[in-house]
N, C-alpha and C positions, 0 to 999 in steps of 0.2 A: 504494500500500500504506500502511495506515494506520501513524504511526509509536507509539512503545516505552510513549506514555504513555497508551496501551489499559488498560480498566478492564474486563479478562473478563467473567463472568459475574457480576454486580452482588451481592454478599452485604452482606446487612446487617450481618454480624457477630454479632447477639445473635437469640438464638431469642427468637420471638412470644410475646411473656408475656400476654397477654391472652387473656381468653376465648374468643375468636373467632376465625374465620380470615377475618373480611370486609378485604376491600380494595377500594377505591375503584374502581369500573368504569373510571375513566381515568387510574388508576395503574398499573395491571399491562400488562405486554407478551404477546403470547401467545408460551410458551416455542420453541412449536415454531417461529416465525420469527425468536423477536429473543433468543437466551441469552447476546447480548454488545452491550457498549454502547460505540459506537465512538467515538472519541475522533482524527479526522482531523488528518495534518498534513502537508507537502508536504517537511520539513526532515530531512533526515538526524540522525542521534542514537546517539552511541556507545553500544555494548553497558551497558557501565559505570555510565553515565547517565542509559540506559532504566530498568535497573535500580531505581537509588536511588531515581527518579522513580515507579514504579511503586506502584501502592495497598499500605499495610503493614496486617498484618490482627493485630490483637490478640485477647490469650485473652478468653476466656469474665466471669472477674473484674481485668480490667485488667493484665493481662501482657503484657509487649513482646513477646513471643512466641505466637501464635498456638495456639487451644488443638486439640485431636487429636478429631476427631466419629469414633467408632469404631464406630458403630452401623450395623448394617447396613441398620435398615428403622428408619425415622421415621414416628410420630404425627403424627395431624390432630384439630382438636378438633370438626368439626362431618362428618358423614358426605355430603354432598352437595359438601367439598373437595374429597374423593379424588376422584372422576368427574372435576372440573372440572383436575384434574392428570392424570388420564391421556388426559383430552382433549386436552392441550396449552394449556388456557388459564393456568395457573400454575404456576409453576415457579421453577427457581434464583433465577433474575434477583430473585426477590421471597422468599426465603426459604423458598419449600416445596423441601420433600425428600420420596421417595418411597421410593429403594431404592437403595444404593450402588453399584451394579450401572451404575444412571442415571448419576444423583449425586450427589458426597459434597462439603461446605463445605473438607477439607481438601485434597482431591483439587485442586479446580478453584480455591484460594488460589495452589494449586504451578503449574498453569496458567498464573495470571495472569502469574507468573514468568518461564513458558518463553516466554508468547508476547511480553514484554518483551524478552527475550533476543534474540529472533529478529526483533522488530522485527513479529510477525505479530496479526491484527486477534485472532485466537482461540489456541489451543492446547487439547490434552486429554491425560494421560498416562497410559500404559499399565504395562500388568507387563513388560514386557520391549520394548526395541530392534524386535526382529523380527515383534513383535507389531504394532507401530506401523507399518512397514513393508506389513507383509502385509496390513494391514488399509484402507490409505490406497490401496493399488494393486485388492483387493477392491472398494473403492469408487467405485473411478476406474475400471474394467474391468468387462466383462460379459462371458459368455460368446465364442467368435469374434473378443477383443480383442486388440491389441494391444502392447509395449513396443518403445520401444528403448532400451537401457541399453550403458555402459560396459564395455567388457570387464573391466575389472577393480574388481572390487567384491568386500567381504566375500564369505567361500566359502559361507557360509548363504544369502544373500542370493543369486548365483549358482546356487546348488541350489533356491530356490524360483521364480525365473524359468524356467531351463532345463528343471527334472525334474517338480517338484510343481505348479506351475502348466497345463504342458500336459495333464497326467495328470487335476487332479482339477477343472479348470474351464474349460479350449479355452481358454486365453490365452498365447499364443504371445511368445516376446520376440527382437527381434533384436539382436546385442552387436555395437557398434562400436568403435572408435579415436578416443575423444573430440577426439584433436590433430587428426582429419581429418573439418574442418569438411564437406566437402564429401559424404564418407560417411557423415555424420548426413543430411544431407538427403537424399540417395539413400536412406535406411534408411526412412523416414517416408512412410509409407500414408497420406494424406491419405483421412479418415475411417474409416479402420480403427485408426489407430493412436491411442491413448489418452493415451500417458504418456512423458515422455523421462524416466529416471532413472539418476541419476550422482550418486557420493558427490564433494564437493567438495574434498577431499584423498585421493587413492585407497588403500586397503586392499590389501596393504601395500607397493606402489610406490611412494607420494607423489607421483602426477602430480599436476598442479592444476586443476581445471576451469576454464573459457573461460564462468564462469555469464553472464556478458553477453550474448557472441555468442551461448550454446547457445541461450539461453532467444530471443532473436532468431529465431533458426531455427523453434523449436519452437512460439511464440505466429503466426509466418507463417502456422503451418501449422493451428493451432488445437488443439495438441497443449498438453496441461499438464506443466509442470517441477514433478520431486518429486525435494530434493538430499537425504542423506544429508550431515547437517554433526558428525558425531559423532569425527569427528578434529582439526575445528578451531573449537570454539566460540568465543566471543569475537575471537577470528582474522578469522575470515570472516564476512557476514550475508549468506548466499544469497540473501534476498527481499529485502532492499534492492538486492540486484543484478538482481534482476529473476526471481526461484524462485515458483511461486505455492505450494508445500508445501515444510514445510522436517521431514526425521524424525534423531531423535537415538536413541542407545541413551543414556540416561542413565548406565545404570551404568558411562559411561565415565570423562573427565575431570569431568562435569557433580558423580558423585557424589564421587569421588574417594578413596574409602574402599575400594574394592572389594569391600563387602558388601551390595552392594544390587544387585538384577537390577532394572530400569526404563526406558521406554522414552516417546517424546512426538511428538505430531502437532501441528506448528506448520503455519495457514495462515490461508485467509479465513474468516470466522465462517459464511456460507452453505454452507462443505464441513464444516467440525467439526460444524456444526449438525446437516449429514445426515449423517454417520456415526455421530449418534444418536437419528435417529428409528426409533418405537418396532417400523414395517414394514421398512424398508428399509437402518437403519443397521448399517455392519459393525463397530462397537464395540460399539452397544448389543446387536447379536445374536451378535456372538462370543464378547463379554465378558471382554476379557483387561485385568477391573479389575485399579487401583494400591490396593494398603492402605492406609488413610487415616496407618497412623502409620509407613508406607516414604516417605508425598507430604511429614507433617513433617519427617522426617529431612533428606531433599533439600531441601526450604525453606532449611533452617538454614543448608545449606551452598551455598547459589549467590549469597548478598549477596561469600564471597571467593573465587568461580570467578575474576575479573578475575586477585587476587594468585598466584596459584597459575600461572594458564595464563601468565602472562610470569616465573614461574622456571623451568616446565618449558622455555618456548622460550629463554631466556637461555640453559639449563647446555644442552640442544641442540645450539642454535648453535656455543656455547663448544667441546663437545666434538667435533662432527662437524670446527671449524675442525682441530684439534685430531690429530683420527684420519687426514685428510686428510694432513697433514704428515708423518704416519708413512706413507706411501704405501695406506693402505688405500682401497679402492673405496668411497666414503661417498656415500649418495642424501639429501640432505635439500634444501626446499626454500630453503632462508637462504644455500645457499653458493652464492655467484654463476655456478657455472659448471653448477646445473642448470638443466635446460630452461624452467621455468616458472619461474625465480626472479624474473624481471622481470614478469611477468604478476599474482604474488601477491604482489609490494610496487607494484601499480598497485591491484589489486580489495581489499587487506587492510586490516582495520582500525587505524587507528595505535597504534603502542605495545605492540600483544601479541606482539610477536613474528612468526617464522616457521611454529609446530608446534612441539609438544612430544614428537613419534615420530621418530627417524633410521633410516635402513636403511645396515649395510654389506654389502655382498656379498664373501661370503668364498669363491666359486665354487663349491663341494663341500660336500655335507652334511656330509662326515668333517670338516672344516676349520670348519664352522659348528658342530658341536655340542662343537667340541676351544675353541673361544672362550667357549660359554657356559660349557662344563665349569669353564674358569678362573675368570668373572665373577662364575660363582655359590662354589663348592664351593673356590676356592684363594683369592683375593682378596676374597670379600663384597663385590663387586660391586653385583647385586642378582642378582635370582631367575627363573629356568626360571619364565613364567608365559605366561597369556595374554593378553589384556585391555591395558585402558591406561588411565592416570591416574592411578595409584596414587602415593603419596609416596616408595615405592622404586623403582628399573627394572625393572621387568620386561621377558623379553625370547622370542621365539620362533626358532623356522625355519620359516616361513610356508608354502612350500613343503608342511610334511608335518604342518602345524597348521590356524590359521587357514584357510587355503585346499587345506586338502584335499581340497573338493569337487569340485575341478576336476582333469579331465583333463592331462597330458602337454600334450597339443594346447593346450589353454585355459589353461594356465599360460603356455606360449611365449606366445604371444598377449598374455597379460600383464601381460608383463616380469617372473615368476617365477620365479626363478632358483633350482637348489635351494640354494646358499648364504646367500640371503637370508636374513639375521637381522635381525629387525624389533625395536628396542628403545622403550620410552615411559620417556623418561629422567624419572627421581626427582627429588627435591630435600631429602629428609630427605641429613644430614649437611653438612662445607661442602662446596663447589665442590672445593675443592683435595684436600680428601681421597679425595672420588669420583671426579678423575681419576688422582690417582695410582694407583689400583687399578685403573682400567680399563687405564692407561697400562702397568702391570705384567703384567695378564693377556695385550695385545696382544704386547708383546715377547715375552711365552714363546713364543706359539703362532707369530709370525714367526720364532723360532730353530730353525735349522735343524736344531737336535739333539734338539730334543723330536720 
């Protein structure tokens, strides 16, 4: 896998001021095979340091800042260009734009980004997480196809495998026990099966994926890994562990604002490729385009995704050590006596920490909503939400929220508990203050008189 200091799809930067649209017959690449210029390296490279490393793209009149192309359909200045662009002989890599839809200069700058991040040759980003998902499995699946995934995965995500997949395209999936290596392989139809997919921190258990061994399993078998890493960015780098797709909802930690719905397909430049070509790709033909000025927004803020994802996992840590001592049931991956904690300080990146979500199980919905009740509404805590990364906690009952989708049955299964309150701990205010409020809220609701 090529490493972080990948230069996406090659933009010039400054639009063709020249009259012409001529380019040199042995300058241009043809779009349709080559929209990214790889950049090989056999060395590992922290998230961090892809990053910085990675092409910085300035505005229009020399601004550190990259300028916002908001237009939806781009000028050619000679009429036998456009042909020669929906042919596929010209294209991003060389400055022509056709239609945003395609693509857009700010769009695919934010790309550059993700597939830095993620250590991947390509990336493309979407409107939404689930779009990114659905579209990547779309692509990888045909008719008669099909999965096998985790049993516990976002309930969206869960409902398009289980319900909407079989219904509107014969693509069947079977849900395993990630921790039982042995029932991945048993699950896997050698040539029927398409895709293993498993998010690399589970929703909202916190198991940890085995991305090594699965993706072992799964390349045996000729099967392609697609992780969902949207609970541990910077944390984990699935495709350096060996993921050949790597999908994010963005609008999670990545944006961290909680006002931006976004979503991204990291992998090899030959699959982002066909996901948009102009017959067969399911981005170019489902078209769940990002607004060029939603891709600047997210620009701006993933040079301090590092700073950010190691205070969510510090105060985490801090508090889960914390909630533990009060006797409470606490699931996070940092406290040495969960299951995977040895697994994900062997596969995890140095330095970011564990996760910045904790679960405690408070056994009983009554006993789960009597905790937020305190978190939010007695102590200012943080807030009844959903989602995660935000700079306050948010916090759910997973159970009768996030994972709704899922049956009785398929909750046990699991490990949803209905008590389970899933928290994406904050970091606005200091440390000390946000546990003494959590620490207050916890004692009322263990008092026996409330």
């Amino acid at each position: 896998m090529a490493e972080a200091g990948v230069r996406n799809v090659v933009l010039s930067g400054k639009k063709r001021c020249s009259g012409s649209d001529d380019v040199e017959q042995d300058e241009y690449m043809v779009a349709k095979k080559a929209l990214v210029a790889i950049a090989p390296s056999s060395s590992w490279e922290d998230p961090e340091a892809a990053l910085a490393n990675a092409r910085h793209e300035f505005g229009e009149h020399g601004g550190v800042n990259m300028s916002i192309e908001a237009s939806a359909t781009f000028t050619v200045m000679e009429p036998e260009t456009m042909r020669r662009m929906f042919a596929g002989e010209l294209g991003p890599d060389r400055d022509f734009f056709i239609y945003s839809r395609h693509f857009n200069p700010t769009v695919l700058s934010l790309g550059r980004q993700m597939a830095a991040l993620e250590g991947t040759e390509a990336a493309y980003c979407t409107a939404s997480g689930m779009s990114a998902i659905s579209s990547v499995l779309l692509q990888l699946c045909s008719s008669g196809g099909h999965v096998v995934a985790s049993r516990t995965l976002y309930g969206g995500t869960h409902a398009l495998l289980s319900h909407f997949f079989p219904r509107a395209c014969n693509i069947t999936t079977t849900f395993v026990d990630l921790r039982d290596l042995e029932m991945v392989k048993r699950a896997i139809h050698e040539g029927r099966t398409k895709v293993l997919y498993f998010e690399a921190v589970s929703n909202p258990t916190l198991a940890v994926a085995n991305v090594p061994d699965l993706c072992r399993i799964a390349h045996d078998r000729g099967v392609v890994v697609v992780v969902d890493n949207t609970f541990s960015p910077m944390v984990l780098s699935p495709a350096r562990l060996g993921a050949d797709v790597v999908v994010h909802s963005i609008s999670k930690f990545i944006s961290g604002g909680a006002d931006i719905i976004a979503g991204a397909v990291c992998g090899p430049a030959s699959l982002v490729n066909s996901m948009m070509d102009l017959q067969q790709g399911a981005l170019m033909l489902l078209g769940p385009t990002m607004n060029a000025k939603v891709a600047f927004e997210l620009s701006e803020r993933i040079p301090h995704l590092g700073l950010r994802m190691k205070e969510h996992c510090h105060r985490a840590l801090t508090y889960a050590t914390r909630m533990k001592k009060m006797g409470l049931k606490v699931i996070y991956p940092g406290l040495e006596d969960h299951p995977d904690h040895n697994l994900l300080k062997c596969i995890a990146n140095k330095e970011y920490g564990f996760g910045g979500v904790l679960c405690v199980d408070m056994e009983t919905e009554d006993r789960a909503n009597r905790l937020m009740n305190q978190l939010q509404n007695a102590t200012q805590f943080g807030f009844m939400a959903v989602s995660l990364g935000y700079h306050e906690t948010l916090m759910s009952c997973s159970g009768s929220s996030t994972s709704s989708e899922l049956n009785d049955d398929e909750k046990a299964l699991a490990g949803i508990t209905p008590g389970l309150v899933r928290m994406s701990i904050g970091y606005s205010g200091t440390l000390e203050q946000r546990w003494s409020q959590l620490e207050k809220a916890i004692t009322r609701v263990q008092d026996p008189k409330n």
